[in-house]
N, C-alpha and C positions, 0 to 999 in steps of 0.2 A: 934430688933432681926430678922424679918422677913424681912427686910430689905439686910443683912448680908449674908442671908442665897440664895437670892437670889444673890447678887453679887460674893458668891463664885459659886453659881451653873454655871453661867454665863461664867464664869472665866475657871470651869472645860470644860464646852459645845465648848468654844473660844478652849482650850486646843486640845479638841478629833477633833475636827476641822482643825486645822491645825498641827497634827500629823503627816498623811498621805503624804502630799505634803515634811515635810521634813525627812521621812524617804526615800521617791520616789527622792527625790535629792540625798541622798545620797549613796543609789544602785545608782543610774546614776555616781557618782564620784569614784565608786569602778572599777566601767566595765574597760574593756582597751579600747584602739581605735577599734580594730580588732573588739569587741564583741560590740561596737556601731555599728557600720558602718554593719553588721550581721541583727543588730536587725532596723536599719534604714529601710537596705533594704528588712528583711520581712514586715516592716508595709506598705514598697512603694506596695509590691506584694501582701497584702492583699489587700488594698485599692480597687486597678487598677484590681484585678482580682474577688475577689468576691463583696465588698461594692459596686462599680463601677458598677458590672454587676446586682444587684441588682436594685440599682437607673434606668438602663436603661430596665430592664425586669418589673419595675411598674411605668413607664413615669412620674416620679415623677425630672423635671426639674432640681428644686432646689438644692433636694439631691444632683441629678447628679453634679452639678454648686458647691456645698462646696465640696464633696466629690475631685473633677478634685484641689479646690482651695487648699486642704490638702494633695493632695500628691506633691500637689506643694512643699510645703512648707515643708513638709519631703525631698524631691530632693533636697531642698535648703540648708537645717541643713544639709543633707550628704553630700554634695557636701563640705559644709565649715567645715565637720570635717574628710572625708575623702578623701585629695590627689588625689586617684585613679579616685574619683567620676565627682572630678572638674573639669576635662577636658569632660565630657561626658555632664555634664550640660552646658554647654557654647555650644557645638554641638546644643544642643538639646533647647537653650535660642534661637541659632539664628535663628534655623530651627519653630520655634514657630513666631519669628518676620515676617519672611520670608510667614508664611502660615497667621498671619492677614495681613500681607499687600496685599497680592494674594484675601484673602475674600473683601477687604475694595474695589481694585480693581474691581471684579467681583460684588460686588453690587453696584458700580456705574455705571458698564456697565448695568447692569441688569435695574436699572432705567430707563436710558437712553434710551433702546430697549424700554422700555415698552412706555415711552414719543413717542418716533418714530412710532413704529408699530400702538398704538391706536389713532395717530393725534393729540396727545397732552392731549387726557382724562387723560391720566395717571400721 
C-alpha cells in the first residue's frame, strides 16, 4: 500500500514538473512571427543593456563570459526566425571574425615585442 501511494506521488511530482515547460511551448506556438522577433529582441536589449552592465560593474568574468555567450545565441534564434535579423547577424558574424583575427594578430605581436625588447627573457 505504501508503496502505491508513493508511485502515484511520484507520478504527480514528475506531472507539476514538467507542466511548465509544456504550457511555455505552447504560448511560444501561439505568438506570431512579428511578437517573436519583439520579444527576441527585448531579451537581446535586456541582456546587453542591464545583465551585461551588471556582470561588468561587479568584475565578475564569468557572468560577463555566459551572459556575452546568451545573447549570442538569442542573435542566433532571431536571426533564424526573423528575415529582417539575418542580414544583420552575418554583418555582425563577420565583423566578430574579423575583430579575433585582429586580437590573435596583435597578441602575437605583442609576444614577439616582448621576446625582442627583453632579449629574449620573455
Amino acid at each position: 500500500m505504501g508503496s502505491s501511494i508513493r508511485f502515484i506521488a511520484l507520478w504527480g511530482a514528475l506531472g507539476m514538473a514538467l507542466a511548465p515547460g509544456f504550457v511555455a511551448a505552447d504560448e511560444e506556438k501561439s505568438m506570431s512571427a512579428r511578437q517573436t522577433c519583439n520579444r527576441l529582441t527585448r531579451q537581446i536589449d535586456h541582456f546587453e543593456g542591464s545583465v551585461l552592465k551588471m556582470a561588468r560593474e561587479r568584475d565578475d568574468a564569468l557572468w560577463e563570459q555566459s551572459t556575452e555567450q546568451h545573447v549570442q545565441l538569442l542573435r542566433s534564434q532571431r536571426a533564424a526566425k526573423c528575415p529582417k535579423y539575418a542580414d544583420e547577424e552575418k554583418i555582425l558574424a563577420k565583423a566578430r571574425a574579423q575583430a579575433a583575427a585582429m586580437r590573435a594578430m596583435m597578441k602575437a605581436a605583442a609576444k614577439g615585442a616582448a621576446k625582442y625588447f627583453s632579449g629574449g627573457w620573455y
